[in-house]
N, C-alpha and C positions, 0 to 999 in steps of 0.2 A: 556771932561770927567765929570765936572761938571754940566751939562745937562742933563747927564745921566742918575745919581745920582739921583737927586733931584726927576723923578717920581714916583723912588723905592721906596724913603725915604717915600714920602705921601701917596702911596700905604699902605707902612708897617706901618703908622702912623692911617690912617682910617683904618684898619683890626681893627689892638687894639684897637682903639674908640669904633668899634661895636660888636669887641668885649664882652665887659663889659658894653653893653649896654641890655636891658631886659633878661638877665639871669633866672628870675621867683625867684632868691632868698630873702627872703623879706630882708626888708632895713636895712643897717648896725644899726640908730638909730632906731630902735624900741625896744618898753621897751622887757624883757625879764625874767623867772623865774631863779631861779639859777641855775637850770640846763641846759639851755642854750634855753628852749624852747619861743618864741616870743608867748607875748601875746596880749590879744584885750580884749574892753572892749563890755562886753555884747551889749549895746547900740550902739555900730559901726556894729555891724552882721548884715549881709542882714535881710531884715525884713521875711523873710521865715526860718531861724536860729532861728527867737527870736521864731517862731511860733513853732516850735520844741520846744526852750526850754520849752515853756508853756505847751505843750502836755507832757515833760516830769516832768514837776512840775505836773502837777496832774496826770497823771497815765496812762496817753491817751485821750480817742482811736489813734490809732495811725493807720495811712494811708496803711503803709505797713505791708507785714505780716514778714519783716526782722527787725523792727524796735525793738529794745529790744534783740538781740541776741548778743551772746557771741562775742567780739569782740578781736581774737587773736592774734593781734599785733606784727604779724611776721615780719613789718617793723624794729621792734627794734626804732623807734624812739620816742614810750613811756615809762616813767618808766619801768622796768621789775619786773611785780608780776606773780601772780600765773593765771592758767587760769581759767576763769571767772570774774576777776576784772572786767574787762574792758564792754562795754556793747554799741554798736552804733545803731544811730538814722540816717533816712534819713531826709535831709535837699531839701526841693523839690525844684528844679533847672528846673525856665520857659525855655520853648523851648524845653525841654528835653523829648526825647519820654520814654522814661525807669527812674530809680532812681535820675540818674545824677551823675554828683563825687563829690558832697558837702555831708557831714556826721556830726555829735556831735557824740562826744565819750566820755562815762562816768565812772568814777572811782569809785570803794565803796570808797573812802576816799574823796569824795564829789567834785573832782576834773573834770572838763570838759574841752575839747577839742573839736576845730572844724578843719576842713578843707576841701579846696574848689576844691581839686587837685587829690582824691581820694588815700588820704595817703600816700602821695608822701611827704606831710609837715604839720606840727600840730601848733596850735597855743591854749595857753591857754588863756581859756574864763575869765573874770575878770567881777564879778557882783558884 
């Protein structure tokens, strides 16, 4: 009877291992804003992120013609303002035949957001 047991037992012991193995959710210790969102510091960004950010510190030209548009944040997983706060940038992702799902997403309250997942999950930019 004990036999028998034992391949269930390691069965249902590796499921749960892999389980809770790459999830995609970022890491329980990562700093974070007070509102629960996980931030990064500028300097960690892919270096095609920083190259956005540059193009958005001075005004462009900007690559695409979506770059600068109203970003309506029907995820709900940014603050909730009015629309037009918000305003996204493509973050050009090699290999990528089209835009890619990397974005910057910016605040009138000087706030920034990137993500690599196509707003599936936000991470605030720390400069």
């Amino acid at each position: 009877m004990l036999l028998r047991l034992v391949p269930r037992v390691l069965v249902c012991l590796l499921v749960v291992l892999l389980a809770g193995c790459g999830s995609g959710a970022p890491p329980t210790n990562a700093p974070s804003r007070g509102d629960g969102t996980a931030t990064v510091a500028a300097s960690r960004l892919p270096a095609e992120a920083r190259h956005t950010l540059d193009l958005i510190d001075r005004g462009g030209p900007f690559p695409y013609a979506q770059d600068g548009a109203v970003f309506g944040n029907f995820e709900h997983l940014l603050p909730q303002h009015q629309r037009g706060y918000y305003h996204e940038y493509t973050v050009r992702t090699p290999g990528s035949r089209g835009r890619g799902a990397r974005r910057i997403v910016t605040g009138q309250g000087g706030e920034i957001y990137y993500t690599d997942d196509h707003y599936q999950s936000f991470r605030t930019v720390r400069r």
